[in-house]
C-alpha positions as CSV (number, residue, x, y, z in Angstrom):
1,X,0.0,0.0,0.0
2,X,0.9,3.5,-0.4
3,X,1.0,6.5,1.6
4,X,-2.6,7.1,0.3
5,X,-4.2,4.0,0.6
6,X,-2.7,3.6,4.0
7,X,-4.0,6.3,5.1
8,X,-7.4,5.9,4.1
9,X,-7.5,2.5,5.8
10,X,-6.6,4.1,8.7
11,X,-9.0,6.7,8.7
12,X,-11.5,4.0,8.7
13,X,-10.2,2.2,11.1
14,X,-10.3,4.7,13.6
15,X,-14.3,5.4,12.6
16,X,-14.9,2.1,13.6
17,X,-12.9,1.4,16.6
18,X,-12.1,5.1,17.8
19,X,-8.2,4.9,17.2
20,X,-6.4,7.1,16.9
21,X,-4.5,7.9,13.4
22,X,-1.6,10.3,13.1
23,X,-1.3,11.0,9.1
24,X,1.7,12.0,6.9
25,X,2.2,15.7,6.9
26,X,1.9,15.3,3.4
27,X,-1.4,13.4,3.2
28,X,-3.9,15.5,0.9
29,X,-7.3,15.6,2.8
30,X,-9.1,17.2,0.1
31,X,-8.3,14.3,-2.5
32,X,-8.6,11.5,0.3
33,X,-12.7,12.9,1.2
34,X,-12.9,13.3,-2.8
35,X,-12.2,9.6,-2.9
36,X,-14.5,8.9,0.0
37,X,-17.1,10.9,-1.8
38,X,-16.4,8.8,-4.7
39,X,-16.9,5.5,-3.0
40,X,-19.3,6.4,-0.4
41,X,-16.9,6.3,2.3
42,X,-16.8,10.1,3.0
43,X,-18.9,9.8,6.7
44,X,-16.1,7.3,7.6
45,X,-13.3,9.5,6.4
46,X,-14.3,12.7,8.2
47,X,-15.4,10.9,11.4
48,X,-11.8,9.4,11.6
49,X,-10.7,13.0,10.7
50,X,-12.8,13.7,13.9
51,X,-11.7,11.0,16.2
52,X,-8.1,11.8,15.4
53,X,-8.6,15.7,16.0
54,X,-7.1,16.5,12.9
55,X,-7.6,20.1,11.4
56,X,-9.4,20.8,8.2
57,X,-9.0,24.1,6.1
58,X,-12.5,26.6,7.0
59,X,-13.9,26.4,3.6
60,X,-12.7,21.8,3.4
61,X,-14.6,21.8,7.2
62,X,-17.7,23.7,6.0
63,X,-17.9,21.9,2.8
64,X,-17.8,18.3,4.8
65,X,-20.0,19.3,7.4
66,X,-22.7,20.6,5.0
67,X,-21.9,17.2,3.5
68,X,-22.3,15.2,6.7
69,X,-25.6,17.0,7.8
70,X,-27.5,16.0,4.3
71,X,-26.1,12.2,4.9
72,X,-27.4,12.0,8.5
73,X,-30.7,13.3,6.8
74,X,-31.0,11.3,4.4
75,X,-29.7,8.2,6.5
76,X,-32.8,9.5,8.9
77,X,-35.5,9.4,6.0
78,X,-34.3,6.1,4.9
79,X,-34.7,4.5,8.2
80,X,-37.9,5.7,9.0
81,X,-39.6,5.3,5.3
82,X,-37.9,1.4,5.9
83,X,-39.8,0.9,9.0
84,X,-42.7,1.9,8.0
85,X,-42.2,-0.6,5.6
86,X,-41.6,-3.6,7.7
87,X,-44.4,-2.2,10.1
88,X,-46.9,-2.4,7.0
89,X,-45.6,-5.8,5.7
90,X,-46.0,-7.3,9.0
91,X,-49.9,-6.3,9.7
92,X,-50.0,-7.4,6.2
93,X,-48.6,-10.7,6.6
94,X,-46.6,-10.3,3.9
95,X,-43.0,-12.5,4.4
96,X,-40.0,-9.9,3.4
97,X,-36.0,-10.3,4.0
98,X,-34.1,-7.4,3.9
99,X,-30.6,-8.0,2.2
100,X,-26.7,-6.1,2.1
101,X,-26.8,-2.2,3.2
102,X,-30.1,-2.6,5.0
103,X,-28.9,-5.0,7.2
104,X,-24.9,-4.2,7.2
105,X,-26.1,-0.2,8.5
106,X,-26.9,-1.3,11.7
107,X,-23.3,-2.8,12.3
108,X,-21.6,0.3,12.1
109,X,-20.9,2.4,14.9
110,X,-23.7,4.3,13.6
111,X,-26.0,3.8,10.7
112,X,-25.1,7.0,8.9
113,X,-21.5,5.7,8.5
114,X,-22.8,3.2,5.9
115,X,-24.6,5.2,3.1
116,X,-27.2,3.2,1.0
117,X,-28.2,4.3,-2.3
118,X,-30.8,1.4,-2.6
119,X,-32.8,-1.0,0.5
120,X,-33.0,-4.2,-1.1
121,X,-35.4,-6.4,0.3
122,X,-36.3,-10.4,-1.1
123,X,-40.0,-11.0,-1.4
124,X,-42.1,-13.8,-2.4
125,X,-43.4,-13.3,-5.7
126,X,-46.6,-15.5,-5.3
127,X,-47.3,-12.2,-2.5
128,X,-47.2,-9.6,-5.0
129,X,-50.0,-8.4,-5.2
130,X,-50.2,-7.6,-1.8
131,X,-46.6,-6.4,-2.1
132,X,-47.7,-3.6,-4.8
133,X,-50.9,-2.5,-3.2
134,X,-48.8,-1.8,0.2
135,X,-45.7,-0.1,-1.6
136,X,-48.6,2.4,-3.0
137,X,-50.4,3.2,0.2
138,X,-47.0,4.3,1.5
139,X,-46.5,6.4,-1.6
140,X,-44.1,4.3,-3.2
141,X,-44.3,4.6,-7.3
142,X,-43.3,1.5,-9.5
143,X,-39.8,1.9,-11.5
144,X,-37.9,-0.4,-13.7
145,X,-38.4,-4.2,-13.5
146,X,-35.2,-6.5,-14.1
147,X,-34.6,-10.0,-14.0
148,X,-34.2,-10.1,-10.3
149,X,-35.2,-7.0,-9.5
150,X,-38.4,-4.3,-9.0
151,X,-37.6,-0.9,-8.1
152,X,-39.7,1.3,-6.4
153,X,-39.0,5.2,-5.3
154,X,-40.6,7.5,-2.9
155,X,-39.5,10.9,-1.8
156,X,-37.8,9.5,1.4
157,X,-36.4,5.8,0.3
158,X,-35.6,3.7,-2.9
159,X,-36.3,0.2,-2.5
160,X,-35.4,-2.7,-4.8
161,X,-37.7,-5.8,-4.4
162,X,-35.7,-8.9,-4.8
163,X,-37.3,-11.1,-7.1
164,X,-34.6,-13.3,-6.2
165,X,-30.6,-13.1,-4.7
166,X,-29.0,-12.6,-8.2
167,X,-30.0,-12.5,-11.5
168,X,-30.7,-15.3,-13.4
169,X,-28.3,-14.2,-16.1
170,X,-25.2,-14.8,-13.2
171,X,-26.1,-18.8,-14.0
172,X,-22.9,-19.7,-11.6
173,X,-24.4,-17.8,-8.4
174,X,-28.0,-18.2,-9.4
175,X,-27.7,-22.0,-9.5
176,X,-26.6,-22.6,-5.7
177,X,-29.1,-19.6,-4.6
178,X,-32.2,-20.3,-6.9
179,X,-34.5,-17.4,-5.3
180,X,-32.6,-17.5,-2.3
181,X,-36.0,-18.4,-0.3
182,X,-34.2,-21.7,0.9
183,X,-32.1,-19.7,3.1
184,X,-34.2,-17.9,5.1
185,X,-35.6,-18.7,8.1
186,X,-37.7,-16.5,10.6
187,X,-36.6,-14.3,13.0
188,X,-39.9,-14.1,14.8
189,X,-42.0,-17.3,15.2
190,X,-45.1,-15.0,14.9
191,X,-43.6,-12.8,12.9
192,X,-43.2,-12.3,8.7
193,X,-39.8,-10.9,8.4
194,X,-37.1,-13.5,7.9
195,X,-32.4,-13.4,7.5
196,X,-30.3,-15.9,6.9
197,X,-28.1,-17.3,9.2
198,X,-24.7,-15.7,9.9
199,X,-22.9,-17.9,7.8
200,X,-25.2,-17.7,4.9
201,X,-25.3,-13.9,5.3
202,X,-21.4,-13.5,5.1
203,X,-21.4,-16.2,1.3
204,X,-24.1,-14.1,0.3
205,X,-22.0,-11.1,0.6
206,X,-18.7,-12.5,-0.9
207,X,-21.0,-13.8,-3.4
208,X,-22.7,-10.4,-4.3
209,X,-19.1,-8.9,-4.1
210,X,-17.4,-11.4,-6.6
211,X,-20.0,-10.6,-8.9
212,X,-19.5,-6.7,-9.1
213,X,-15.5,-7.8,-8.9
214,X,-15.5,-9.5,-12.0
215,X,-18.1,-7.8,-14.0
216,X,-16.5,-4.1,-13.5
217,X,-15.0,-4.0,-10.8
218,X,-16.0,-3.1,-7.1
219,X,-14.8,-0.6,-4.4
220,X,-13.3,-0.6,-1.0
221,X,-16.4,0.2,0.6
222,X,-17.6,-3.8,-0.2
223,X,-14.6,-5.0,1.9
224,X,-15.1,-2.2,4.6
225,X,-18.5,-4.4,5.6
226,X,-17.0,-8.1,5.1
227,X,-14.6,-6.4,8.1
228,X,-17.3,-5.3,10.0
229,X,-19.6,-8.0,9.4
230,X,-16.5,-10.7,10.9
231,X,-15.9,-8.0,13.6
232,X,-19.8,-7.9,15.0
233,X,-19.7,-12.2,14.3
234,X,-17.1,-13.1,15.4
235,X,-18.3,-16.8,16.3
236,X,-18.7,-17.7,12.5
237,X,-18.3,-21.2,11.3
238,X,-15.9,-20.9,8.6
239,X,-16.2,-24.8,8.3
240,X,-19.3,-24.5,6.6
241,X,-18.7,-21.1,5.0
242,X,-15.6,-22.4,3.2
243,X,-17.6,-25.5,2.0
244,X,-20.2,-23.0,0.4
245,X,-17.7,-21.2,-0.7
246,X,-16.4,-24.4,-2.3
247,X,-19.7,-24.7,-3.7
248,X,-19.6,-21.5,-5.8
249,X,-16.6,-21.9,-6.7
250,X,-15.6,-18.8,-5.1
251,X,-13.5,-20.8,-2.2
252,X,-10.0,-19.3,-3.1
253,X,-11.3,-15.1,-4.0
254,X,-13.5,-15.8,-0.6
255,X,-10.7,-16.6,1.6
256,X,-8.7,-13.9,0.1
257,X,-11.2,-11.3,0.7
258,X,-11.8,-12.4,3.8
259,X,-8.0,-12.1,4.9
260,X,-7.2,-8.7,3.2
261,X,-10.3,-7.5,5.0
262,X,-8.8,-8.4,8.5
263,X,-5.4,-7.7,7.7
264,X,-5.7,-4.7,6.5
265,X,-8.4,-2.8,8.7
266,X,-6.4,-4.2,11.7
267,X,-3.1,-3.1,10.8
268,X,-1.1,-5.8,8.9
269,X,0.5,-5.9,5.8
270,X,-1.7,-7.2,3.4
271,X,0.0,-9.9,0.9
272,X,0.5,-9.6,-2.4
273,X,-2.4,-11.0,-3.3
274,X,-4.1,-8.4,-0.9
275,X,-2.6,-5.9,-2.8
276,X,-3.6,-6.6,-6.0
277,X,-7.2,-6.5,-4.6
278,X,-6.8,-2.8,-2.5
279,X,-5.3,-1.5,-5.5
280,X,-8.4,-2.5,-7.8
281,X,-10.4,-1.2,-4.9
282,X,-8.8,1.9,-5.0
283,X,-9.5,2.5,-9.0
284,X,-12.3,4.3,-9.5
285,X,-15.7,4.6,-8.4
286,X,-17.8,2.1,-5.7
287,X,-18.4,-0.3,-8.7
288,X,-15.0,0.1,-10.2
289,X,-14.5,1.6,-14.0
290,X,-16.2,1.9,-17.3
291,X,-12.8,0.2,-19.0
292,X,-13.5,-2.7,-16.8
293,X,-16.9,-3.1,-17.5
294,X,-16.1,-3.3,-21.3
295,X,-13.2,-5.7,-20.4
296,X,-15.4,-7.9,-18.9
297,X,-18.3,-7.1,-21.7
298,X,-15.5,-8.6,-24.0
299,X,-14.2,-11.5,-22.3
300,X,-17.6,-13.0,-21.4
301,X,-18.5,-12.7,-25.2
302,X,-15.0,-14.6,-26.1
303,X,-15.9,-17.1,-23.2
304,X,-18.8,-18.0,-25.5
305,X,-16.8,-17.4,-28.6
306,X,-13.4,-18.7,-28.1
307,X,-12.4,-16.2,-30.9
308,X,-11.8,-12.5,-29.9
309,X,-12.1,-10.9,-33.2
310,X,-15.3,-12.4,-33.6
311,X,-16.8,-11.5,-30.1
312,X,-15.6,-7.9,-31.1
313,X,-17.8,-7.9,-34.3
314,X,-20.6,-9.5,-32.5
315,X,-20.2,-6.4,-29.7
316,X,-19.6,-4.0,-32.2
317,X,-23.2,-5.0,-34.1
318,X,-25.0,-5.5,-31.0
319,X,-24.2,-1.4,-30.5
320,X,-24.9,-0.9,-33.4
321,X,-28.2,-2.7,-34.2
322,X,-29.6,-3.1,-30.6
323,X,-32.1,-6.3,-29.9
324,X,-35.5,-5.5,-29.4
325,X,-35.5,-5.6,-25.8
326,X,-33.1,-2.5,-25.7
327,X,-34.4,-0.9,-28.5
328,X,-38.1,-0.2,-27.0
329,X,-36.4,1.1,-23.6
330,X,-34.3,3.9,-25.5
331,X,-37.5,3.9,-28.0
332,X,-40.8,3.2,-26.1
333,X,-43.1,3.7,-28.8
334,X,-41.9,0.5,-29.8
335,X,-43.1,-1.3,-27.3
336,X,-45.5,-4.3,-28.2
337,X,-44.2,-3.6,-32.2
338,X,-41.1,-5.8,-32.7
339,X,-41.7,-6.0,-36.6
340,X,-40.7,-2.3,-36.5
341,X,-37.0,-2.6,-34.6
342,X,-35.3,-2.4,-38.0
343,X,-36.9,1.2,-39.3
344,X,-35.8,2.1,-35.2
345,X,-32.7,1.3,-35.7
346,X,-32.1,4.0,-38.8
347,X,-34.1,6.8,-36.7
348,X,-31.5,5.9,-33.8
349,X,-28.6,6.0,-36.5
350,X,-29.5,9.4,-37.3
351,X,-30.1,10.5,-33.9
352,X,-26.9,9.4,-33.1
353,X,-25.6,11.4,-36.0
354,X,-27.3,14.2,-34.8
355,X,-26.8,14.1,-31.0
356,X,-25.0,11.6,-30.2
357,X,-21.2,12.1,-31.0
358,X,-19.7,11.5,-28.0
359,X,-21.3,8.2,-27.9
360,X,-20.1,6.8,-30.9
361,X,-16.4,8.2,-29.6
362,X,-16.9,6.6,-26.2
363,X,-17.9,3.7,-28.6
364,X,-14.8,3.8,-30.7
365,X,-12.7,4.0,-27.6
366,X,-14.5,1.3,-26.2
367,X,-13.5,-1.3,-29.7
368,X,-9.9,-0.2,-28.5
369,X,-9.9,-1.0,-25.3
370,X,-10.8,-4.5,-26.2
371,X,-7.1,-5.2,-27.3
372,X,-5.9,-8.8,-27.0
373,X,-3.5,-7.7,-24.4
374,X,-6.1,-6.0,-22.2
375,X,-8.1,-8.8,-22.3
376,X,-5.1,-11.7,-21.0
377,X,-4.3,-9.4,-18.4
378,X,-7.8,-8.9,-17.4
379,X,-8.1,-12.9,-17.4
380,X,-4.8,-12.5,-15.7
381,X,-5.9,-10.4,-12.8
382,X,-8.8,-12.1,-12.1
383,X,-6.8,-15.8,-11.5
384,X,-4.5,-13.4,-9.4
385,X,-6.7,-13.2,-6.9
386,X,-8.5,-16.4,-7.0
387,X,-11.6,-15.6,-8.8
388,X,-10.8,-17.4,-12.2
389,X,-13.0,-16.8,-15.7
390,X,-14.6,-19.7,-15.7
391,X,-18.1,-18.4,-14.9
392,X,-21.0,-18.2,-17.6
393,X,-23.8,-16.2,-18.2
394,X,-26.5,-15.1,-20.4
């Protein structure tokens, strides 16, 4: 690790156990709370910046405060809009599991440490009905609808209805979890709302991780909870997590994680296997980089293909003549009229001509990026850490 990253670790740190850190005089404050803005780890940063009385510029100070105040509101919205919720689904009698950031805020020192962009929750699908007519006497309106997913929004909370764990499209992950309804078991005999076991909990989240690691990329935020979640259990049977682990295939990147986690955020030296993970944790945003996304775009096509000038042309035509599916989201009137995709796809030529420039550029830059090199060493990096590209999807 560098200067940086070490720092940044140990600003955490001290959030979550009180220590205190004594920086570099050299450590940039306003880059490191830029980062934490990036990755959602900016009430972490500042409140180890507060536990270790270290001074701020005024107009840095002001800034992070004004910053702080809207994420303890917003924390404070979410967790009363989310237990109303429950309160609704239980008079209801309407079976719910809340999953990830819903469960992982409540682990932290305090829940506002751990922003959440999303609540997701796993329902039964057979109780939907129910499900909708109670989201929209809470004033909840419908979004977008994806394979595993249904997202609904109200001035206070976004909440995505798990259809299921993980898509059906992550065939890998989705085959050992099914809906994930095996797993649950009730917290309450008398009551509706259910959580895995410990054990379960902690796969789950390496699982959900690995996924994001892979696909894109993921950020240091993800590893920040598998060290809390260890620290708040720390009675875990790792004999049965590592033979689930075993089980998804995800045996070797899980132990890994799991050691860089507690190495790290305790003060060790990570490996070198840890830090080839902190420094892709450190690239980018909370769910890693576009380049990575097109990287793995690329390599699950050749995965398929075995031939990486031919996935490229099949890439390269799929952005250019989008399936039907995409086509009526960017083009809604097409909806229920699949005979008309092809005359779509010359009015979305010539919009693109018109207005959309920079896309076709981000396009172009995107074909390059898929170099054969880019791709080994994306492979490369990936059997590095113990992950492996030997996963299929959709």
């Amino acid at each position: 690790m560098d200067d940086f990253q070490s720092g940044i670790i140990a600003l955490v740190r001290s959030a979550i156990d009180g220590s205190q850190v004594l920086l570099p005089a050299d450590f940039d404050l306003r880059k490191a709370l830029a980062f934490g803005g990036r990755q959602s780890l900016f009430p972490l940063l500042f409140s180890g910046i507060e536990h270790s009385g270290i001074s701020l510029p005024d107009d840095l100070r002001a800034a992070a405060e004004s910053r702080m105040v809207k994420n303890l509101m917003t924390d404070s919205c979410q967790l009363s809009a989310l237990e109303r919720l429950y309160a609704v689904f239980e008079q209801n009698e309407i079976d719910y599991m809340p999953l990830k950031g819903a469960l992982l805020k409540y682990m932290y020192p305090s829940t506002d440490m751990r922003p959440m962009g999303d609540a997701d929750i796993l329902i039964r699908m057979e109780q939907y009905d129910r499900t909708r007519n109670v989201m929209q006497s809470l004033g909840f309106a419908e979004g977008v609808v994806t394979d595993h997913e249904l997202v609904w929004k109200s001035a206070d909370a976004s909440v995505e209805l798990h259809k299921k764990l993980l898509p059906r499209y992550n065939r890998d992950y989705h085959a050992y979890y099914g809906d994930g309804w095996r797993l649950a078991r009730r917290v309450s005999p008398d009551g509706f709302r259910y959580a895995m076991c410990d054990e379960d909990e902690l796969v789950y989240l390496i699982t959900h991780l690995a996924k994001h690691y892979r696909k894109g990329g993921i950020g240091l935020r993800h590893l920040v909870d598998i060290w809390v979640y260890c620290r708040r259990k720390p009675q875990l049977d790792f004999l049965y997590i590592d033979e689930q682990l075993r089980r998804l295939d995800l045996m070797p990147f899980g132990e890994n994680i799991i050691r860089t986690a507690k190495t790290a955020f305790e003060g060790g030296t990570p490996d070198a296997v840890g830090e080839a993970i902190l420094a892709k944790m450190f690239t980018g945003g909370a769910f890693g980089t576009h380049e990575n996304r097109v990287l793995f775009e690329a390599a699950l096509k050749n995965n398929t293909e075995h031939d990486l000038s031919r996935s490229r042309f099949k890439i390269a035509l799929f952005h250019a003549f989008p399936p039907y599916a995409t086509m009526k989201k960017i083009y809604p009137a097409l909806d229920g009229k699949p005979v008309l995709t092809p005359a779509y796809w010359i009015v979305r030529g010539f919009d693109l001509l018109l207005h959309g420039r920079d896309r076709i550029r981000r396009q172009s830059e995107d074909m390059k990026t898929m170099s054969d090199e880019n791709i080994q060493n994306y492979y490369d990096e990936l059997e590095y850490v113990g992950l492996g590209f030997n996963f299929k999807e959709n």
